[in-house]
N, C-alpha and C positions, 0 to 999 in steps of 0.2 A: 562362182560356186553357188549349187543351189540351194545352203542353209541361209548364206550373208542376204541374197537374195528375197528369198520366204520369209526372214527376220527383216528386213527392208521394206517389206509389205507390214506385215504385221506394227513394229513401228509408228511408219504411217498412219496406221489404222488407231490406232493405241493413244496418239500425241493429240490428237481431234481433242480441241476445248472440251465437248459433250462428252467422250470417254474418259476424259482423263474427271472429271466432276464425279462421273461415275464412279472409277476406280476407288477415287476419296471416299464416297460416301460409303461405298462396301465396307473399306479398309477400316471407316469409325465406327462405323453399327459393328464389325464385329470386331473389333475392339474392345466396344461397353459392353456388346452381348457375354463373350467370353469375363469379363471382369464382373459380372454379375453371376452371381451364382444362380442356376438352376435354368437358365434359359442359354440352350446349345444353338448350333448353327442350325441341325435339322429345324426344330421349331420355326425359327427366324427367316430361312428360307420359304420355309410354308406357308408363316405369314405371309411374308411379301411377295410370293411368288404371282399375284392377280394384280398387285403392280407394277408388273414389269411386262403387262399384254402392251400397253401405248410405245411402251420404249420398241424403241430398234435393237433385231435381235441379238447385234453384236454387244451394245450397251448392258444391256441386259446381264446377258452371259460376262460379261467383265462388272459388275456390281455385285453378281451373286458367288461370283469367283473371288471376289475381296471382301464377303462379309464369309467365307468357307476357312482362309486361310488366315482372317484377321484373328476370329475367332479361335483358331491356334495358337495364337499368339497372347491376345488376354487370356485365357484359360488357366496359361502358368501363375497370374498374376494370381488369382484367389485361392490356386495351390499351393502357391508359396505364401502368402498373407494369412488368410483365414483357414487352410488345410481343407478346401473343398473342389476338387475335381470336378468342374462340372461338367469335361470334357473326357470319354473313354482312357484319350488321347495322353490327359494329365497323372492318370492316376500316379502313376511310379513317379513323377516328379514333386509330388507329393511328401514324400518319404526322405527324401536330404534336403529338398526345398525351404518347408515348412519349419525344421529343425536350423537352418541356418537362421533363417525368421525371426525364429526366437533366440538365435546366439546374437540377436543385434544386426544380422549378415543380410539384409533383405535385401537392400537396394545391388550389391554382388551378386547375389541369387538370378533377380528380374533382368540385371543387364546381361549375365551369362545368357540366362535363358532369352532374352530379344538378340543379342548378339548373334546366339547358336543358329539361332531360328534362322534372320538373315543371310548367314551363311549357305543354310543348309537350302531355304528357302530359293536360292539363288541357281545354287548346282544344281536343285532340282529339276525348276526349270530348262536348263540347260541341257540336262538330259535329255526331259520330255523335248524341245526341239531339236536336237543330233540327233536320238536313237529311237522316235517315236516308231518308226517302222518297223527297224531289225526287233525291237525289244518286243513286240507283239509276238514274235515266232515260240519266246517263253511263256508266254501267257496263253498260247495256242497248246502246247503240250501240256497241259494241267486237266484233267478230266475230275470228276467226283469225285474218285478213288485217291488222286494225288491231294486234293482240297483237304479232304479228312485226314489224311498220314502228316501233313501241313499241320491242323488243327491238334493233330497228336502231338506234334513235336511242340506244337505253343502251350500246352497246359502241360507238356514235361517239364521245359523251361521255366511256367514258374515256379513249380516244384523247387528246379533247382534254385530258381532266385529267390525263394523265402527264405530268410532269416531265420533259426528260431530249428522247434522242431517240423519235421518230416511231416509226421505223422498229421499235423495239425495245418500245416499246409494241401495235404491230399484231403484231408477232410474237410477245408472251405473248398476246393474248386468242385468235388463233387456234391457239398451243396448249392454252391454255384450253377452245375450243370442239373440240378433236380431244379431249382427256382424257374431255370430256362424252360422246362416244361410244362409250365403251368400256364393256362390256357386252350386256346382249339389247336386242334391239330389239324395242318394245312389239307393232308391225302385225307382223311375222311369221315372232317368235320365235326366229330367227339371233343368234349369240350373235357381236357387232362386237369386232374390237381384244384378244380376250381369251390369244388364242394357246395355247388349250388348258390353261388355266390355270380350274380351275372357282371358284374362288375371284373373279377377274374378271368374272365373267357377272353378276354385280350390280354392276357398277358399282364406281369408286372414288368413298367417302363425300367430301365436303363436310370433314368436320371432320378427316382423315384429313391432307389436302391443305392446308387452313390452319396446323392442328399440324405437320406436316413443314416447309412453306416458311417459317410465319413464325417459329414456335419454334425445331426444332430447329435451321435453319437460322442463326439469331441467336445459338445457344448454341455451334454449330461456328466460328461466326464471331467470339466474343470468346473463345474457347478459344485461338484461333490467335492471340492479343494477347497482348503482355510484360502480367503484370499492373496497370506503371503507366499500360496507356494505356487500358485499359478505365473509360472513365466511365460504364459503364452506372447501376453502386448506388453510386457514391464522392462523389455531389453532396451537399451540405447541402441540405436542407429548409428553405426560408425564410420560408413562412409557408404556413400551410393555407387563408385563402380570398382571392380573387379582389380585386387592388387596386379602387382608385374608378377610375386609367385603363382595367380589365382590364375592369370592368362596362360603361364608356361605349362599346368595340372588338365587346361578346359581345353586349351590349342587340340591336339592330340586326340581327347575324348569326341568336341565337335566332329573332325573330319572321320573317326570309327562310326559315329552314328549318324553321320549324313549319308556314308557310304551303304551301312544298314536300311535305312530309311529308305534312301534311292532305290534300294534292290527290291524289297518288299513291298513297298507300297506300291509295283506296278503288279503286282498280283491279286486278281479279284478276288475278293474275300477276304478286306481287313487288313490287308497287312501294312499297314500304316502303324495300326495299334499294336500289333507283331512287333513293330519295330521300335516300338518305344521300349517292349516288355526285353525285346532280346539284346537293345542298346546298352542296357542297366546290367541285365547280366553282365557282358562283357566288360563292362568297366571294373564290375564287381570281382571277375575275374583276371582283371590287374592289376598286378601287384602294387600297393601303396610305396610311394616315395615317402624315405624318412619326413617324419614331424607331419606326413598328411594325415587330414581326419579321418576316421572311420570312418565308411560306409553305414548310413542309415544315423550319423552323429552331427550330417551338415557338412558331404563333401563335394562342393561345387562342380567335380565331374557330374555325379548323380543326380544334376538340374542338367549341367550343358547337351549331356549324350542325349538320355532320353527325347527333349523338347527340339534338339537339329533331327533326332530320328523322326519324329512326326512330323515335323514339318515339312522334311524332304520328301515324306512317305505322301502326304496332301497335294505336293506337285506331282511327284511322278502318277499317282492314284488316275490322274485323269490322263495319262496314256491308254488303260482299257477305255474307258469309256469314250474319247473321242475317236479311237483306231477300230478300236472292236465293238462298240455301244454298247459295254457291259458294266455300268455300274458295280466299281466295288464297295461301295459303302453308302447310308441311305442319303448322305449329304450330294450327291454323284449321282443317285436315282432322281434326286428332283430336279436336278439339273439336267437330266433324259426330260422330264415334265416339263422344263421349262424350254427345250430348244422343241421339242415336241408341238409346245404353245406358239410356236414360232415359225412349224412348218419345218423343221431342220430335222431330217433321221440322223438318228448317230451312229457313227461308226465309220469305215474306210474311206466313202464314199466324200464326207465332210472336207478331210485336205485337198480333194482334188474338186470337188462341185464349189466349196464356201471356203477358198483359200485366203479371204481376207479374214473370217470368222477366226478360224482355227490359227493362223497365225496373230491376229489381231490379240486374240486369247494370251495367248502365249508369252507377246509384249508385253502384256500391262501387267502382270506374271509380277516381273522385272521390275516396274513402275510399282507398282503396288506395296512388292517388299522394301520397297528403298521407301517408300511412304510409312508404312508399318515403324521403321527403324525412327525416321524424325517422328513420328507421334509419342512411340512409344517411351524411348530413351529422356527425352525431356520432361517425361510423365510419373517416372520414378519417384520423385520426389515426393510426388501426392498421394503414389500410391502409400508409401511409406508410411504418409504424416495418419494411415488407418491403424499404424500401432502405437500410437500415442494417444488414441479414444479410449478411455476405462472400459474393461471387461461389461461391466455392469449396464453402460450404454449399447455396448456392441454386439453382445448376444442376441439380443431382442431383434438388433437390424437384422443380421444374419437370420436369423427364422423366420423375419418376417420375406427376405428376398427369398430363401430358399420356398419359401409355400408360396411366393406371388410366381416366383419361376415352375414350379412344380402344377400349381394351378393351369398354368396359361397352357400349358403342353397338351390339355387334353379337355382344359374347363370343366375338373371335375372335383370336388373336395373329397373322393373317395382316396384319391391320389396322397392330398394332404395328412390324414389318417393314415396313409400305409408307411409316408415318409417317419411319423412317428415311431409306428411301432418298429421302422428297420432303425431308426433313433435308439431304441431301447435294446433290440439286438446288438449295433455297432457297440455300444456301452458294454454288452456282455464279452465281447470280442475284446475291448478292450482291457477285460478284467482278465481274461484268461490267457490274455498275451499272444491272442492268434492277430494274423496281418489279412487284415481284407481284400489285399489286391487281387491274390490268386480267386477270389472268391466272385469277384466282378471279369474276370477273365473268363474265368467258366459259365458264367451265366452270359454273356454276349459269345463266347461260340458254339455253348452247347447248343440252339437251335442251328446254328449252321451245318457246325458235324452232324446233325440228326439229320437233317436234310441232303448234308454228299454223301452219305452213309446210305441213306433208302437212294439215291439214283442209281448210285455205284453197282447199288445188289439188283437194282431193276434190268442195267446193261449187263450184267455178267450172268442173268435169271439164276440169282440167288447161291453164285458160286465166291465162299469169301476168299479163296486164294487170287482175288484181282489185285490186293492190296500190295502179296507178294510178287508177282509174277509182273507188276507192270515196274518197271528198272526205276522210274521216279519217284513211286510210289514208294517203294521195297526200299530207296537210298533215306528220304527221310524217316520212314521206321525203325530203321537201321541206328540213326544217330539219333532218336528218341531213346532207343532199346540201350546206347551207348551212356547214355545220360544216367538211365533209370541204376544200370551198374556202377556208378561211378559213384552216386550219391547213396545207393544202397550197401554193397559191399565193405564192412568192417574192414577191410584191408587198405580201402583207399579214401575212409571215412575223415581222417585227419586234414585230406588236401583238401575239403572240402571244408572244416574249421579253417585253414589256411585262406582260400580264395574266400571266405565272406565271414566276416565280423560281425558278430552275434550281437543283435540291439536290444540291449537292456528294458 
């Protein structure tokens, strides 16, 4: 058989003393990177991507493939601990994670979430080797027109997955989607939103925006607490893994969002983080077992789903990019940089010209997450003993990581100032009771929709019935359009009290 085979190569390739050092050392940098707040994979990568010219290509490419997917993996840890996303990826695991956190639940929380991960981590993989081929043929029917109707359905979706009102949920993702415009504009180089501020003309970062709203925002906001009400760190710890009820609740949610994860994340454009946003729905959209928690109260699905859905979405992700050479996300772009640096084009051509590459790849996959799993799980423990430090110590760390990570990303202290004042924003958000997820959703894909949006109209010369008229297109507007009645319409407005529990 020619998978046992191609994996019998790879393997081989993968077991070499020198890759397997490699794998490890990915696997821990992005471990710490993710468990530090404010420094992501992209960055991490870019740093190291001019030490990996001496390496052999394949080494390489399996170092920066375990500091990509490690980094998934600590991400959750400072989302559930300190409630700081510093991964796209985390956001929504954020939101029951952190909350368990504080019911004392943390060490439950990180193991769901390393557990999911591994699982999810694993299928992935397995995917991308069975079906790297066929599953190309879907990613080959997606044109601009389908990316945006795509992009439509993900900002419907949170819609429906905010908690809370309507109204206030459409009003973060469209300023979410107006933040994303500020800057140059790529077609012709007008510099949008910036007010004469040169500093603006790139754009406000991603991590800039998550650091201000979720961090500093959370640290203004229990500063403004008498200190007995602050239950952020004052819970007990009651035990570090996952009861036999918490396994029979997470079983179930894992495998919906590995499945999730697997599917989307081979589609260029994100949908990795698709998958986290749409994993969460659907959990949310299950109906709770008697005496389970509420959703957004600390219910261990709402760590397991999301965090197997990204993780799966991070393996299957590099199906476009090794089959097609299409980067869907910019952690996958420097990885085009780095086989580039290496002489390697990517795309079709890779399995059959650099068959130990590509499969080599693919082992340590395998290697990696089963490494991820003994680092991580035995590491609970310490991560834990971070809610046993006084607030009063802890604050200061955390501001001081979030600006050392937010500096490093672009060495600039214009950055550290913006982290503030989104610091002061997030606080306001939290006064008014709005959820910032939906708010960071729209501002990472409004420049994307802005952009399949102008191609879409460039192929059709400016005819917008492409949207409807192409059948893929036309199906997910269809169940955007299905959503928007279902959450809007007084008549069916209860089922939707019913599917999500309003967080106090």
């Amino acid at each position: 058989m020619d998978l046992i085979s191609n994996l019998s190569i790879g393997f081989g390739v993968a077991f070499t003393p020198i890759n397997l050092l490699y794998c490890f050392v990915g696997c821990l940098l992005g471990t710490l990177i993710g468990v530090l707040p404010g420094i992501g994979p992209v960055a991490t990568i870019a740093m190291l991507l001019p030490a990996t010219y001496a390496l052999p290509p394949v080494s390489a490419l399996i170092m920066l493939a375990g500091i990509y997917y490690g980094a998934q993996y600590g991400g959750s840890t400072t989302a559930i601990l300190v409630n700081l996303p510093g991964e796209s990826s985390s956001v929504v695991t954020v939101i029951d994670g952190y909350q368990m956190a504080r019911q004392g639940r943390a060490g439950p929380a990180l193991a769901a979430a390393g557990l999911g991960s591994f699982f999810a981590g694993c299928v992935g993989t397995l995917i991308l080797a069975a079906f790297a081929a066929p599953l190309t043929e879907v990613a080959f029917k997606f044109g601009p027109a389908e990316y945006f109707s795509l992009m439509v359905l993900g900002l419907i979706g949170a819609v429906v997955l905010a908690s809370g009102s309507l109204i206030k949920a459409i009003g973060m993702i469209v300023l979410g989607l107006l933040l994303g415009l500020v800057g140059t504009d790529v077609n012709s180089g007008v510099a949008r939103f910036s007010f004469d501020v040169p500093e603006l003309t790139d754009g406000i970062g991603f991590i800039v925006i998550a650091m201000g709203v979720f961090g500093y925002g959370e640290i203004i906001s229990n500063l403004g607490k008498h200190a007995d009400d602050r239950e952020v760190f004052t819970a007990k710890v009651t035990g570090l893994f996952p009861t036999k009820e918490d396994f029979r609740n997470m079983i179930p949610a894992v495998l919906r969002g590995t499945a999730l994860g697997s599917a989307l994340g081979i589609l260029p454009g994100g949908g990795a983080l698709l998958a986290s946003f749409a994993a969460y729905t659907v959990e949310k959209k299950t109906k709770l077992h008697p005496g389970e928690v509420p959703f957004g109260k600390g219910n261990i699905r709402g760590v397991a789903a999301p965090e197997s859905a990204n993780n799966a979405g991070s393996q299957t992700s590099f199906i476009p990019l090794l089959t097609l050479g299409i980067p869907p996300n910019a952690v996958m772009a420097l990885m085009v940089g780095a086989m580039t640096i290496h002489n390697i084009q990517p795309g079709p051509q890779v399995m059959t010209s650099n068959p130990q590459l590509f499969w080599g790849l693919i082992a340590s996959m395998w290697i990696g997450n089963a490494m991820l799993v003994i680092l991580n799980l035995p590491l609970i423990g310490i991560w834990i003993k971070l809610l046993g430090v006084p607030y009063r110590w802890l604050f200061p760390a955390i501001l001081l990581f979030c600006a050392i990570g937010v500096y490093s990303t672009n060495n600039n202290t214009w950055d550290i100032w913006m982290v503030a004042i989104f610091g002061v924003i997030g606080y306001m958000f939290i006064k008014l009771g709005a959820e910032p997820a939906p708010l960071l959703l729209g501002f990472i894909l409004g420049p994307m929709m802005e952009e399949n949006l102008r191609r879409a109209m460039l192929l059709s010369r400016g005819d917008w019935s492409v949207f409807i008229t192409r059948p893929l297109s036309a199906s997910l507007l269809a169940v955007a359009l299905l959503l928007v009645i279902i959450v809007a319409l007084p008549a069916v407005k209860h089922k939707r009290e019913e599917a999500f529990v309003e967080v106090d």
